[in-house]
MILUM-109702 format. One line per field, with one value per atom (N, C-alpha, C): residue in three letters; atom name; y, x, z. Coordinates in Angstrom, 2 decimals, decimal comma. Example, Ala and Ser with C-alpha at 12.3 -4.5 7.8 and 13.67 -1.06 7.14 Angstrom:
<pts>
res ALA|ALA|ALA|SER|SER|SER
atom N|CA|C|N|CA|C
c2 -5,69|-4,50|-3,30|-2,25|-1,06|0,03
c1 13,19|12,30|13,20|12,85|13,67|12,90
c3 7,80|7,80|7,80|7,08|7,14|7,87
</pts>
This chain:
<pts>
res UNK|UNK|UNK|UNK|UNK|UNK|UNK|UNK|UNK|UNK|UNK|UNK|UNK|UNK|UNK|UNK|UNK|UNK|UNK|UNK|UNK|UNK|UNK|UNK|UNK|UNK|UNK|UNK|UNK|UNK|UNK|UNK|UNK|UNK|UNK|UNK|UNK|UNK|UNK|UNK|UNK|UNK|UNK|UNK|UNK|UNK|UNK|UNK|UNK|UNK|UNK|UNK|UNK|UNK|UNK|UNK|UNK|UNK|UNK|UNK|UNK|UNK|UNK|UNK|UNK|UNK|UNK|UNK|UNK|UNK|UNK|UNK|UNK|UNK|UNK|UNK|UNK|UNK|UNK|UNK|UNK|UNK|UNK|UNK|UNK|UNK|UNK|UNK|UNK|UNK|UNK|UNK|UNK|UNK|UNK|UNK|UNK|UNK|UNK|UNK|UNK|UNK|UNK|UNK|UNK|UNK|UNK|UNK|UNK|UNK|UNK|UNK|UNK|UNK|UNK|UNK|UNK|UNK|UNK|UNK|UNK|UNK|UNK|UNK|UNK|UNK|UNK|UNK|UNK|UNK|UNK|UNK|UNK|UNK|UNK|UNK|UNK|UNK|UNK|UNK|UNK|UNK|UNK|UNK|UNK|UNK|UNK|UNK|UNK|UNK|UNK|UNK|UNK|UNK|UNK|UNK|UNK|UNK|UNK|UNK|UNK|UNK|UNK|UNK|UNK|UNK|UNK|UNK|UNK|UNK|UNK|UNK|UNK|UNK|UNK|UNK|UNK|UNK|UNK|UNK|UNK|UNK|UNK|UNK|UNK|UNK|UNK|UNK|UNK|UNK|UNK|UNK|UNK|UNK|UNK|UNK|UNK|UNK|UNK|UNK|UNK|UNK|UNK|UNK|UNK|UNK|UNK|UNK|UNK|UNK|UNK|UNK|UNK|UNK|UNK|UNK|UNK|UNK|UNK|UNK|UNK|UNK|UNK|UNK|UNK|UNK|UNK|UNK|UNK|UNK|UNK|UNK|UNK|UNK|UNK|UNK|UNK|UNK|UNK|UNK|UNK|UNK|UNK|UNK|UNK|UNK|UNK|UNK|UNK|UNK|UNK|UNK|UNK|UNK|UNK|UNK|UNK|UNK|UNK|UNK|UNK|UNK|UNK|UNK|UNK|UNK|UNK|UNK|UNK|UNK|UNK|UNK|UNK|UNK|UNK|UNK|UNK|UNK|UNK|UNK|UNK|UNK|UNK|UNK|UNK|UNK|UNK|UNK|UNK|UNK|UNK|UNK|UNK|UNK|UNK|UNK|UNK|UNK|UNK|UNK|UNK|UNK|UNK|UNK|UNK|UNK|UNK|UNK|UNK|UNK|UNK|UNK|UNK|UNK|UNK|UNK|UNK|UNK|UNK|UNK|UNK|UNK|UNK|UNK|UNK|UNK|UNK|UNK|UNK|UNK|UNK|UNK|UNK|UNK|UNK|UNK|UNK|UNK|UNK|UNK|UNK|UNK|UNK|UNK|UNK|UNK|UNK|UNK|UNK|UNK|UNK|UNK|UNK|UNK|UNK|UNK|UNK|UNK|UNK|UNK|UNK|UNK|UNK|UNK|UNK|UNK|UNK|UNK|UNK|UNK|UNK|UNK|UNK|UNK|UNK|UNK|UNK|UNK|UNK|UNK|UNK|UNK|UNK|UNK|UNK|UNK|UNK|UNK|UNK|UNK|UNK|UNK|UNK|UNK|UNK|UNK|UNK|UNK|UNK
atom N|CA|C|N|CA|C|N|CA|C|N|CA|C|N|CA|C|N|CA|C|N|CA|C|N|CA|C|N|CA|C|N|CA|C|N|CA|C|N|CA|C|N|CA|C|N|CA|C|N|CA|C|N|CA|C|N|CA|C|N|CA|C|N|CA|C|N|CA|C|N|CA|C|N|CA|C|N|CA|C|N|CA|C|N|CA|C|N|CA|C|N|CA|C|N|CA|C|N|CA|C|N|CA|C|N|CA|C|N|CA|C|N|CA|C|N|CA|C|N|CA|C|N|CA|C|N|CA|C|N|CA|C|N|CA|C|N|CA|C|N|CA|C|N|CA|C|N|CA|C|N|CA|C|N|CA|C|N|CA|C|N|CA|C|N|CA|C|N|CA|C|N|CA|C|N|CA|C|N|CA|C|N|CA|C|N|CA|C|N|CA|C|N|CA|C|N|CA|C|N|CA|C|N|CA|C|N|CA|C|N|CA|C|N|CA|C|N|CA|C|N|CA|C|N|CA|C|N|CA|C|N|CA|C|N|CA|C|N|CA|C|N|CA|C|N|CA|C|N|CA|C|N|CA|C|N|CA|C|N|CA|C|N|CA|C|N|CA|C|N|CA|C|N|CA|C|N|CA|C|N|CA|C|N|CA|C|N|CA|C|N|CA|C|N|CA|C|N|CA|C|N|CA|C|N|CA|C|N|CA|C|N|CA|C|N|CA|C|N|CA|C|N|CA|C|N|CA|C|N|CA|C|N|CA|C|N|CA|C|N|CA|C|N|CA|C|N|CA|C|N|CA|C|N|CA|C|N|CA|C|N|CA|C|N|CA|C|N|CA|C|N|CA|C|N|CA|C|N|CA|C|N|CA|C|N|CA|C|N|CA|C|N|CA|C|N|CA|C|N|CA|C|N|CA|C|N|CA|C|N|CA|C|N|CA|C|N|CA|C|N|CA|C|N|CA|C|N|CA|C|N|CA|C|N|CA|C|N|CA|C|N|CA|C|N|CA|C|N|CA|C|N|CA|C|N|CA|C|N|CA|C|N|CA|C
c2 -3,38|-3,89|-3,58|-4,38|-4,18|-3,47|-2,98|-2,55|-3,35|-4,10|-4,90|-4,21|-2,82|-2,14|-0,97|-0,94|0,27|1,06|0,68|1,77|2,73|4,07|5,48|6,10|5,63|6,32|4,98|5,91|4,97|5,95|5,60|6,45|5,24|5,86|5,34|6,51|5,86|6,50|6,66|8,11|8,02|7,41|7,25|7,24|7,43|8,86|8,96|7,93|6,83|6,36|5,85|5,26|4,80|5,55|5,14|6,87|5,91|5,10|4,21|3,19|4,07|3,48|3,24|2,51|1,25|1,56|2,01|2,28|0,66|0,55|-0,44|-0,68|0,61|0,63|1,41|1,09|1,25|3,07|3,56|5,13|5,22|5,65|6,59|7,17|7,74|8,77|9,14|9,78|10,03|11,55|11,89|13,11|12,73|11,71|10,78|10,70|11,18|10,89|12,18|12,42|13,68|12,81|13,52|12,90|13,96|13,81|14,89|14,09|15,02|15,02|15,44|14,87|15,68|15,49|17,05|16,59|16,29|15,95|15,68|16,93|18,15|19,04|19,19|18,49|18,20|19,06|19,77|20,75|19,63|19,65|19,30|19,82|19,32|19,68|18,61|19,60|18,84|18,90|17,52|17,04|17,26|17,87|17,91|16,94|16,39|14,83|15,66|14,81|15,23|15,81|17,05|18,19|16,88|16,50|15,85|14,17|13,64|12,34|11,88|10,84|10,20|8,78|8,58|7,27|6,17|5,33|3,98|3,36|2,19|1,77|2,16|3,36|3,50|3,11|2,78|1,91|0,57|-0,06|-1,16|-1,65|-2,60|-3,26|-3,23|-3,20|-3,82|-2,46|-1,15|-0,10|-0,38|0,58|1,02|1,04|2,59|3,15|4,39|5,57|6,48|6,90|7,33|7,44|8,50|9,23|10,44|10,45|11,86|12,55|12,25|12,64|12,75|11,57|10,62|9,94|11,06|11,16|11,30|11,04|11,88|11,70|11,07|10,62|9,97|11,07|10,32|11,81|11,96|11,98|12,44|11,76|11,64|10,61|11,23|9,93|10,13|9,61|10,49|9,97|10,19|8,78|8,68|8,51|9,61|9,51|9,57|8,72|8,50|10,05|10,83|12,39|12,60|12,29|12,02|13,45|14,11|15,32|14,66|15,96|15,84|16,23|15,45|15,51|14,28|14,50|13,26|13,39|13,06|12,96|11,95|11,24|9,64|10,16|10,28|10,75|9,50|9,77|8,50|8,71|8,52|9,19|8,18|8,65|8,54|7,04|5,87|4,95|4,13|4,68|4,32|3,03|2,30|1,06|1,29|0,37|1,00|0,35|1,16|1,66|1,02|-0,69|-1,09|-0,53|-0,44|-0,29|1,40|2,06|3,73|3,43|2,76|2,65|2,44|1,13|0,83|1,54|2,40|3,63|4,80|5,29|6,15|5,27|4,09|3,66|3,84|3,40|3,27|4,72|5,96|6,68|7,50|7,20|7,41|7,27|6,14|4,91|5,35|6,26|6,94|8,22|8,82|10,14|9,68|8,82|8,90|7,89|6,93|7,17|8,18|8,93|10,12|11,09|11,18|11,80|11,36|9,96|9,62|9,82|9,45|9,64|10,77|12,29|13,61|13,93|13,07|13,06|12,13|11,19|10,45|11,22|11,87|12,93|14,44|14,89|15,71|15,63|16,86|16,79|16,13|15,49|15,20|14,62|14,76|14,24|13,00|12,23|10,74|10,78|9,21|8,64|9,36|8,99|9,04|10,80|11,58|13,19|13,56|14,13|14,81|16,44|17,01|17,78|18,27
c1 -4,77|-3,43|-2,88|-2,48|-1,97|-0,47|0,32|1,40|1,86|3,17|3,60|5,07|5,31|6,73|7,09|7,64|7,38|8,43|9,66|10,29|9,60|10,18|9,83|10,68|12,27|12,89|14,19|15,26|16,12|17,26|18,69|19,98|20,61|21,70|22,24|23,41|24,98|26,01|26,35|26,24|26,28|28,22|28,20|29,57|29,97|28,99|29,50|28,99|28,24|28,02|26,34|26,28|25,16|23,65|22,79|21,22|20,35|20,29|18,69|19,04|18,12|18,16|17,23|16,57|15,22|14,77|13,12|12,66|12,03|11,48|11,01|9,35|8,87|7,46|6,13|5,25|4,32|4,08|3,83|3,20|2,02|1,17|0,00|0,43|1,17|1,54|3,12|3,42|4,49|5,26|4,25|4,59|5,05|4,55|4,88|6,04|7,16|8,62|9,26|9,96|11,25|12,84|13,15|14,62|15,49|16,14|17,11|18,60|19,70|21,19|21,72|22,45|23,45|24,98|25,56|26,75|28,00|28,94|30,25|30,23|29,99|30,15|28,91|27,84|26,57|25,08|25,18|24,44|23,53|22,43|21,21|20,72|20,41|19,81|18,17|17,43|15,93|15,81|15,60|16,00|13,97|14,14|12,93|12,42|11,08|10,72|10,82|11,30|11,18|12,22|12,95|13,97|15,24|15,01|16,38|16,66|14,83|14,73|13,30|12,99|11,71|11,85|10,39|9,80|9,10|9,44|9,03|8,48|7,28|6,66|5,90|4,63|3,55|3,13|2,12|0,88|2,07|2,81|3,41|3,48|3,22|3,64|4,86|5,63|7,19|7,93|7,15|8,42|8,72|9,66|10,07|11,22|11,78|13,24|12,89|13,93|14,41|15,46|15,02|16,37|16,57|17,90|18,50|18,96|18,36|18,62|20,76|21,07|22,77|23,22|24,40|24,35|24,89|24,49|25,44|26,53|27,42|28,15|29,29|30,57|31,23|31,32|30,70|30,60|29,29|28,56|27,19|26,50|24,89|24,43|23,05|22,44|20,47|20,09|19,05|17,91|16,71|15,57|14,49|13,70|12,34|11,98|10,37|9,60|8,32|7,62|7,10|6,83|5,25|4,10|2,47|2,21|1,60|0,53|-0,37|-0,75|-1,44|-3,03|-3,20|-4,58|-5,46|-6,87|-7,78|-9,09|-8,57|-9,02|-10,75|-10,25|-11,51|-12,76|-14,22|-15,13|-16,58|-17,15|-18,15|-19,43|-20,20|-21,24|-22,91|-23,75|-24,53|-25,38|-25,71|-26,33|-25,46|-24,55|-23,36|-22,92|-22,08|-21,61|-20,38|-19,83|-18,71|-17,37|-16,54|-15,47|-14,56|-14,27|-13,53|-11,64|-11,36|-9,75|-9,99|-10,92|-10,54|-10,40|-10,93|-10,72|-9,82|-8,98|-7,98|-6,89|-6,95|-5,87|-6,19|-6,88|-6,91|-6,43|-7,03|-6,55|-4,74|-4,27|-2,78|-1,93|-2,84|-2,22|-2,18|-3,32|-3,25|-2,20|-2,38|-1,05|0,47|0,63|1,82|2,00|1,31|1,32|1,43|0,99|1,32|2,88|3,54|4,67|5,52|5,65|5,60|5,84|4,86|4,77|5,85|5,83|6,45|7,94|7,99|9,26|10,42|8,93|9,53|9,69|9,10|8,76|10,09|10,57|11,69|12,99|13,00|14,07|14,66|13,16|13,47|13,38|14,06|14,43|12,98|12,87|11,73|12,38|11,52|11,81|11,40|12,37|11,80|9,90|9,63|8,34|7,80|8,94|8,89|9,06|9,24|9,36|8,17|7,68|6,43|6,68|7,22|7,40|7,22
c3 -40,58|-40,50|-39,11|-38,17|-36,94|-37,47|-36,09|-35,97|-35,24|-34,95|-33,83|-33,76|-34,22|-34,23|-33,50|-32,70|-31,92|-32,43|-33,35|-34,37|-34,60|-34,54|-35,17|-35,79|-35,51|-36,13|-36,36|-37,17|-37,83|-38,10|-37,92|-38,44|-39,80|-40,01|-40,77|-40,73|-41,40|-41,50|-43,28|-43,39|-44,95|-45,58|-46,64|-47,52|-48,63|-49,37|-50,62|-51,78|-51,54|-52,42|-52,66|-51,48|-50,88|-51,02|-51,39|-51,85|-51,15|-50,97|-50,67|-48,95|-48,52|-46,81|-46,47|-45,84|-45,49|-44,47|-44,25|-43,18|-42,92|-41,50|-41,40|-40,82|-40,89|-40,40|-40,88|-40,93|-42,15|-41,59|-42,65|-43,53|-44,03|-44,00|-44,97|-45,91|-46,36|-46,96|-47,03|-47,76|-48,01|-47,04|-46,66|-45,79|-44,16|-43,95|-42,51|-42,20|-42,76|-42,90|-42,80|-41,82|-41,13|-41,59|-42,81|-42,96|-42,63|-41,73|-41,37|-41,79|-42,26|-42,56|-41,24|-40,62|-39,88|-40,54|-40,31|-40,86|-39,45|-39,90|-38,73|-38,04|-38,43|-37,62|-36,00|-36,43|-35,79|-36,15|-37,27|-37,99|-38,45|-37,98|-38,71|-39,94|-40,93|-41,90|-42,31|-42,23|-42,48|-44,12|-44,50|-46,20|-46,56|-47,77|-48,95|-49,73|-49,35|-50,18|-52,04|-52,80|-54,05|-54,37|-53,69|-53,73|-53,27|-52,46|-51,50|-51,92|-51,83|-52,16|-52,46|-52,00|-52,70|-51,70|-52,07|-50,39|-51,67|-51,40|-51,48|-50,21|-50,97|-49,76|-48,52|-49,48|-49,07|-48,50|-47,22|-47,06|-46,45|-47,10|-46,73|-45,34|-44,38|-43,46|-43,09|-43,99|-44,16|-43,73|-44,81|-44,50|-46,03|-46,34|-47,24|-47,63|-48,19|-48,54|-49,04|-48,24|-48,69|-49,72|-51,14|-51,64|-51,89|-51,47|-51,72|-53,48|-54,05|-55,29|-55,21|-54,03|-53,81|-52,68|-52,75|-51,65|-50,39|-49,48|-48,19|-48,03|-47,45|-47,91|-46,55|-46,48|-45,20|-43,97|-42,96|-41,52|-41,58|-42,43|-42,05|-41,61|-41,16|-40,19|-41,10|-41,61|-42,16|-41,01|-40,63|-39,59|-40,35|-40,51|-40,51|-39,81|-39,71|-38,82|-38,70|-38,16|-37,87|-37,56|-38,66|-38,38|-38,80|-38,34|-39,37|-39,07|-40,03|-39,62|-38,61|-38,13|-36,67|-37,54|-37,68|-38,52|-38,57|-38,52|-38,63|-40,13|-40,72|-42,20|-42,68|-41,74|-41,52|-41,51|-42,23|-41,56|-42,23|-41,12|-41,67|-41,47|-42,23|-42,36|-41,99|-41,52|-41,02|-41,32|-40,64|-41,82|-42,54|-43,19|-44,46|-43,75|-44,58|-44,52|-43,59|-42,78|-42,43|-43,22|-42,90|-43,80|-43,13|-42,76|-42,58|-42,69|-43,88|-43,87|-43,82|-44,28|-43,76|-42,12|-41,39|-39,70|-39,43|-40,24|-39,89|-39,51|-41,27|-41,00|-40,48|-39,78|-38,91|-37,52|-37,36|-36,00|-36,14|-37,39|-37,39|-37,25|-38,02|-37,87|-36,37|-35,63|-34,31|-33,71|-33,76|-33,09|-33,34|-35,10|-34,91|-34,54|-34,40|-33,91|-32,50|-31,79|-30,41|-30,46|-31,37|-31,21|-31,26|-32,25|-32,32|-30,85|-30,08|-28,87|-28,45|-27,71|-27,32|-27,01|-28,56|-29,03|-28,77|-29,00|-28,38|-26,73|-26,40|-24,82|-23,82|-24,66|-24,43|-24,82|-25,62|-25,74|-24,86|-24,81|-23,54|-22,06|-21,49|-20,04|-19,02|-18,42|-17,32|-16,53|-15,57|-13,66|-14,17|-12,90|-12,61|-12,44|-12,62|-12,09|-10,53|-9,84|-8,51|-8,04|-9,07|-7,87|-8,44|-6,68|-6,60|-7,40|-7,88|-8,23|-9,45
</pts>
C-alpha cells in the first residue's frame, strides 16, 4: 500500500461533548498513535489507549478515529500523533516465498518512523541550511 500523506500529526479543539476525532493516515497497529490533551493552561497530558480511548481503523489507508472514554473538554486541544515503535519485526527466511504485504508494511512503517523523525527534527532548535557551524 503506498503512502501519498505526509500528515503525522493532527489537533483538534475539544467542547465537552465531542469523543471521536479522525486521523487521516494509515497505522500498523494500534500503538502508532501519541494522543496528547493539552489543557488552556498549556499542561500536556499524554492520554492511555484503552484507559483514555480506543483507535479505529487499523491497517486502513484512510486513517481512522480516536475516541475518548470522556469528551474533552472546551480549552483543551487533542493532538494526534504519528508515534510507531522503533522496531523491525519483518523477518524472512531463507528460500521461502516472499512475503509480499509483510514488505509492504515494514516498508510503510519505515516510512513512518522517519516521518516521525522528521517531525521531531522540525520542532526543535537548528541552524539554517547555510551556517557552517
Amino acid at each position: 500500500m503506498t503512502i501519498s500523506s505526509q500528515l503525522n500529526r493532527l489537533s483538534y479543539s475539544g467542547n465537552g461533548s465531542t469523543t471521536s476525532f479522525a486521523y487521516s493516515f494509515r497505522i500498523l497497529d494500534q500503538a502508532s498513535l501519541k494522543v496528547v490533551v493539552q489543557s488552556a493552561a498549556g499542561v500536556d497530558s499524554v492520554k492511555t489507549i484503552t484507559t483514555h480511548y480506543t483507535v479505529s481503523g487499523v491497517g486502513s489507508s484512510v486513517g481512522g478515529a480516536v475516541v475518548f472514554v470522556t469528551a474533552p473538554v472546551l480549552g483543551e486541544t487533542v493532538s494526534i500523533i504519528l508515534d510507531p515503535e522503533l522496531t523491525q519485526l519483518t523477518d524472512y527466511s531463507t528460500r521461502g516465498a516472499f512475503p509480499a504485504q509483510s514488505h509492504e508494511d515494514a516498508l510503510d512503517k519505515q516510512l513512518n518512523v522517519n516521518k516521525r523523525t522528521r517531525d521531531l527534527v522540525d520542532r526543535s532548535l537548528n541552524l539554517p541550511d547555510g551556517d557552517v557551524d
